[in-house]
C-alpha positions as CSV (number, residue, x, y, z in Angstrom):
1,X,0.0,0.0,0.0
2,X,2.7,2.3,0.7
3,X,4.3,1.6,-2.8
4,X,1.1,2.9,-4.2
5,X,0.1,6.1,-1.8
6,X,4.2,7.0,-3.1
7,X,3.7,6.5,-6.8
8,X,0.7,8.7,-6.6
9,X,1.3,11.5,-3.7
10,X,5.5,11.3,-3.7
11,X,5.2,14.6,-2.1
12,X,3.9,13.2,1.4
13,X,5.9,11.0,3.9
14,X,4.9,8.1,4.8
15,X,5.2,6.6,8.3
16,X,5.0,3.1,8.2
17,X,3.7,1.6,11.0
18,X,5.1,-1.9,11.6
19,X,4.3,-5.0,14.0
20,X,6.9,-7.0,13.0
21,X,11.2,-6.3,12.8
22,X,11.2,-7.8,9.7
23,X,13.7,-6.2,6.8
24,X,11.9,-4.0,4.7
25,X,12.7,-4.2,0.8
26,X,15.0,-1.4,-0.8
27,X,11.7,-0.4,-2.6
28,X,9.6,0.1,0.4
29,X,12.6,2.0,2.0
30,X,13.0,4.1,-0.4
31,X,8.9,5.1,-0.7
32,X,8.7,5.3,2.9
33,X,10.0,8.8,5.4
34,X,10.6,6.3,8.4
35,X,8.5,3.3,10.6
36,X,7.7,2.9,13.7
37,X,6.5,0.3,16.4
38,X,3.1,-0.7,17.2
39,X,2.4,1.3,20.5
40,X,6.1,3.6,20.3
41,X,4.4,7.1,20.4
42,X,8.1,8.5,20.6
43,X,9.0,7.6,17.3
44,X,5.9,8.4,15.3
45,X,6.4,11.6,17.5
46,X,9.9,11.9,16.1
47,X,9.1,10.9,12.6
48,X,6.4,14.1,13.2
49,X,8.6,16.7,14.2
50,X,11.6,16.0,11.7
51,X,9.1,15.8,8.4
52,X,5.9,17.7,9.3
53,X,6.6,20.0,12.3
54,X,10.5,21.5,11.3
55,X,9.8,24.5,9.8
56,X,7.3,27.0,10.6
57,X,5.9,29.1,7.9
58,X,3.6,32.5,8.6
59,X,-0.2,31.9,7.8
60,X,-0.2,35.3,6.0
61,X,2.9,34.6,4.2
62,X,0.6,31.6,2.4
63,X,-2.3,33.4,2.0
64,X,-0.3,36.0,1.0
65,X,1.0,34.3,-1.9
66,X,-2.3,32.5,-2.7
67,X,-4.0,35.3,-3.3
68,X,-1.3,36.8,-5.5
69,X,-1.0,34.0,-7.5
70,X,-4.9,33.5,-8.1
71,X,-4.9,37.2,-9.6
72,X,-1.9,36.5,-11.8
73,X,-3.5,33.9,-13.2
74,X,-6.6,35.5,-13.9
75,X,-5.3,38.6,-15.2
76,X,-3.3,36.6,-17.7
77,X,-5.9,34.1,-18.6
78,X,-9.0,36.3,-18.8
79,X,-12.2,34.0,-17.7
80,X,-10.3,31.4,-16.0
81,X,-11.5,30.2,-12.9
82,X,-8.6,29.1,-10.3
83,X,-9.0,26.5,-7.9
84,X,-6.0,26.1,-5.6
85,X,-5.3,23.1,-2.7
86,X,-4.7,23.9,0.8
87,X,-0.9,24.9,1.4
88,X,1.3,21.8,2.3
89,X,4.9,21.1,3.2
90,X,6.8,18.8,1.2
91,X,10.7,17.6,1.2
92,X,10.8,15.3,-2.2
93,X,12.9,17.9,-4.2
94,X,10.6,16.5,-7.1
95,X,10.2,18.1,-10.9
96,X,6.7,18.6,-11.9
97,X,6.7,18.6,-15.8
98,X,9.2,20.0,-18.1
99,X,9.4,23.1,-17.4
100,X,10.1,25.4,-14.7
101,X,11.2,28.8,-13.5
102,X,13.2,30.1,-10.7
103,X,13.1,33.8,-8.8
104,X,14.9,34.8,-6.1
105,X,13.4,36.2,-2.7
106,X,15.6,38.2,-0.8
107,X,14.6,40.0,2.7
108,X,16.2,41.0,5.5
109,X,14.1,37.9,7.0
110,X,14.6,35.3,4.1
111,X,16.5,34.1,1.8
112,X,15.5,31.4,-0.9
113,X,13.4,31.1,-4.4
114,X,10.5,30.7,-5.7
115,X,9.3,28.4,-8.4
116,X,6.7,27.5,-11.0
117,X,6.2,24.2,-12.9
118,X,4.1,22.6,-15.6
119,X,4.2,20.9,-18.8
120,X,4.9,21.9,-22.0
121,X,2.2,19.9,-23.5
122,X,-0.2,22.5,-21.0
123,X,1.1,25.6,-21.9
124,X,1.4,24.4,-25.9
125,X,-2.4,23.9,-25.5
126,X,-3.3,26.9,-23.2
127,X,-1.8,29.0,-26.1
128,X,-3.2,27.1,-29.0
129,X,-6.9,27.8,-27.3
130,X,-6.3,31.8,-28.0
131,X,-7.2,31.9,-24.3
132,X,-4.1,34.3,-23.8
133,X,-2.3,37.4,-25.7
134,X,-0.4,34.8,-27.2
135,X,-1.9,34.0,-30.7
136,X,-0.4,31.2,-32.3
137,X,-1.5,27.5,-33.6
138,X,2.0,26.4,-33.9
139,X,3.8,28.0,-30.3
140,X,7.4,28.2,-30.3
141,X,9.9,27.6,-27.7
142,X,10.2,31.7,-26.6
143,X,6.0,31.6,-26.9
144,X,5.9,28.4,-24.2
145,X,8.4,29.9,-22.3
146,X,6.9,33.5,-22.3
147,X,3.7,32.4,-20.7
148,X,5.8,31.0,-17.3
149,X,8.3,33.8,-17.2
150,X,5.4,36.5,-17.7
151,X,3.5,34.5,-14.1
152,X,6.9,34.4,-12.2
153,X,7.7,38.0,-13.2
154,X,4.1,39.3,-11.8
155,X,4.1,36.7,-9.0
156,X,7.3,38.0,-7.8
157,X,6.4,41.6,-8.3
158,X,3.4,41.9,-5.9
159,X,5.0,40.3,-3.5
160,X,8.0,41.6,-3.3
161,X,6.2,44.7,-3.0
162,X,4.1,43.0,0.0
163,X,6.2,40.9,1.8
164,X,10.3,41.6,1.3
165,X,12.1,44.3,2.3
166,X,15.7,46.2,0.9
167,X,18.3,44.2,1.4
168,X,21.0,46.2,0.2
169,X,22.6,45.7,3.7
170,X,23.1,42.2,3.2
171,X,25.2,42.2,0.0
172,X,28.7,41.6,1.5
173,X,27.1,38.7,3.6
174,X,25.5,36.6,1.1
175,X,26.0,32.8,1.3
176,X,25.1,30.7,-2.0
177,X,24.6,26.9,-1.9
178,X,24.5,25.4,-5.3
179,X,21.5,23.9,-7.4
180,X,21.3,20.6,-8.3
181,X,19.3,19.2,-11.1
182,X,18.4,15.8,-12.5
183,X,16.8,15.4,-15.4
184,X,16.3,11.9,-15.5
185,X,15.6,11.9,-12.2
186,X,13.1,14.5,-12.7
187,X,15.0,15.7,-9.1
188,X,16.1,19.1,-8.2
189,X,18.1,19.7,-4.7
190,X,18.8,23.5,-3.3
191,X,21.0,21.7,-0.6
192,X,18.9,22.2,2.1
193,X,16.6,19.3,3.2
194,X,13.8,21.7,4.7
195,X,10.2,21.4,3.9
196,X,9.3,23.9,1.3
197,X,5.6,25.7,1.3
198,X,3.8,24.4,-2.0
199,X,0.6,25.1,-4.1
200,X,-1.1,23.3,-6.1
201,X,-3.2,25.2,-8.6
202,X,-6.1,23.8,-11.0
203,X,-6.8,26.7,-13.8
204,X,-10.3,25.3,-15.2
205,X,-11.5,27.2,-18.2
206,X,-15.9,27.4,-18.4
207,X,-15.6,28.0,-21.7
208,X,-13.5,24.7,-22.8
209,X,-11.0,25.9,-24.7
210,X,-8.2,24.2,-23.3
211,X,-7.8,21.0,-20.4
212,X,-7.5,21.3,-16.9
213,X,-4.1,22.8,-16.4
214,X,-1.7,22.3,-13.4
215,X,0.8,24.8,-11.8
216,X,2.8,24.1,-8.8
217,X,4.4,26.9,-7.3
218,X,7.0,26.3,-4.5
219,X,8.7,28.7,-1.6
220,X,12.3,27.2,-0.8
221,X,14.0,29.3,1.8
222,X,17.5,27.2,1.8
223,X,19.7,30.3,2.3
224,X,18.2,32.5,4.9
225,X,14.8,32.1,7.1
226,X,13.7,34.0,10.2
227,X,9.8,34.0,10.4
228,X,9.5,35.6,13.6
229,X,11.0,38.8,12.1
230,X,8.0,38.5,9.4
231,X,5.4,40.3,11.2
232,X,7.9,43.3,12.0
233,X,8.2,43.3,8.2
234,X,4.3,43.8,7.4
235,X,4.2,46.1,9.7
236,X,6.7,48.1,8.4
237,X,4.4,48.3,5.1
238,X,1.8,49.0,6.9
239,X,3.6,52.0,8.1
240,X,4.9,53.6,4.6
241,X,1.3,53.2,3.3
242,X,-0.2,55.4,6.5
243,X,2.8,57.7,6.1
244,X,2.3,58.1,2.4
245,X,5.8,56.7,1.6
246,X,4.1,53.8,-0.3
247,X,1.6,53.7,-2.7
248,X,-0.3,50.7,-4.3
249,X,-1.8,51.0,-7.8
């Protein structure tokens, strides 16, 4: 059973509870976060703590980037509705798709990316449905690729605008941990074995013009994270909007 809750969800661990000691294949090792014994609360506890409880990440921050992400999506695809799951924490380091894109979020309070994946075959369709400024039957590479970059470009915008500060003081400080990808794999490792905050989002056109398309959009933090200094942060906007310093259009 575990084989199969893996092949479908990869993105959640599995605790495995077990009755017996006996050796567990490669394959169910490998599908599996950890086991523990009938009637051991301290190791499902521990097994809790190390892949669900580790990192703590600010409820606004989430619905923060919900929301944003929702509008970008409907401003680009007029008449789309989105449907997007509950936030969840995940620690596979798993590709969705062919395609991707990476942004960096920088704040005196974080330090990571941000990331958007689908499929080609999605985004090849979304544009061949005239759904989008994009006209063309027969999309090319810089035509797929436009339709990412232009999300991740607005995505990042808003809430960089919401959420992260200057961080001009923290230039001589910086600390950069390589990124690993596997294509084959379909594997992609930021060094850092934290959970990372994930979305999953439906965009479901009434009109039928294209399939049910899937986006997953991902917050790594790997270089930098200090929540607790989030709420100073918001504040802070709060503050230049009253005082006039900040404007929102």
């Amino acid at each position: 059973m575990c084989l199969q809750i893996h092949r479908k969800r990869p993105e959640l661990p599995i605790f495995l509870r077990r009755v017996t000691r006996k050796e567990l294949s490669p394959e169910v090792l490998q599908a599996i976060a950890g086991s523990y014994e009938n009637n051991n609360i301290d190791q499902l506890n521990g097994l809790i703590n190390e892949y669900i409880c580790s990192m703590y990440y600010p409820l606004e921050l989430a619905k923060g980037f919900q929301e944003i992400s929702t509008q970008v999506f409907e401003s680009l695809i007029p008449g789309v509705k989105v449907h997007c799951d509950y936030p969840y924490l995940v620690k596979d380091q798993l590709i969705y798709g062919e395609l991707f894109t990476l942004i960096p979020l920088e704040s005196d309070w974080c330090r990571g990316y941000m990331m958007l994946q689908t499929t080609e075959k999605e985004i090849t369709d979304l544009i061949r449905s005239d759904a989008t400024a994009i006209h063309s039957m027969r999309p090319n590479r810089n035509d797929i690729n436009s339709i990412l970059n232009e999300a991740t470009n607005l995505i990042w915008g808003k809430a960089r605008s919401c959420y992260f500060s200057s961080v001009e003081s923290l230039e001589g400080n910086r600390i950069y941990v390589p990124t690993l990808v596997n294509h084959s794999q379909k594997h992609m490792s930021f060094g850092s074995t934290e959970p990372q905050l994930c979305f999953k989002f439906k965009l479901i056109d009434p009109k039928f013009r294209f399939d049910e398309i899937t986006i997953y959009q991902r917050l790594i933090f790997n270089l930098s994270w200090s929540p607790e200094k989030f709420t100073e942060n918001d504040q802070i906007v709060e503050h230049l909007v009253e005082d006039g310093d900040l404007e929102m259009f």
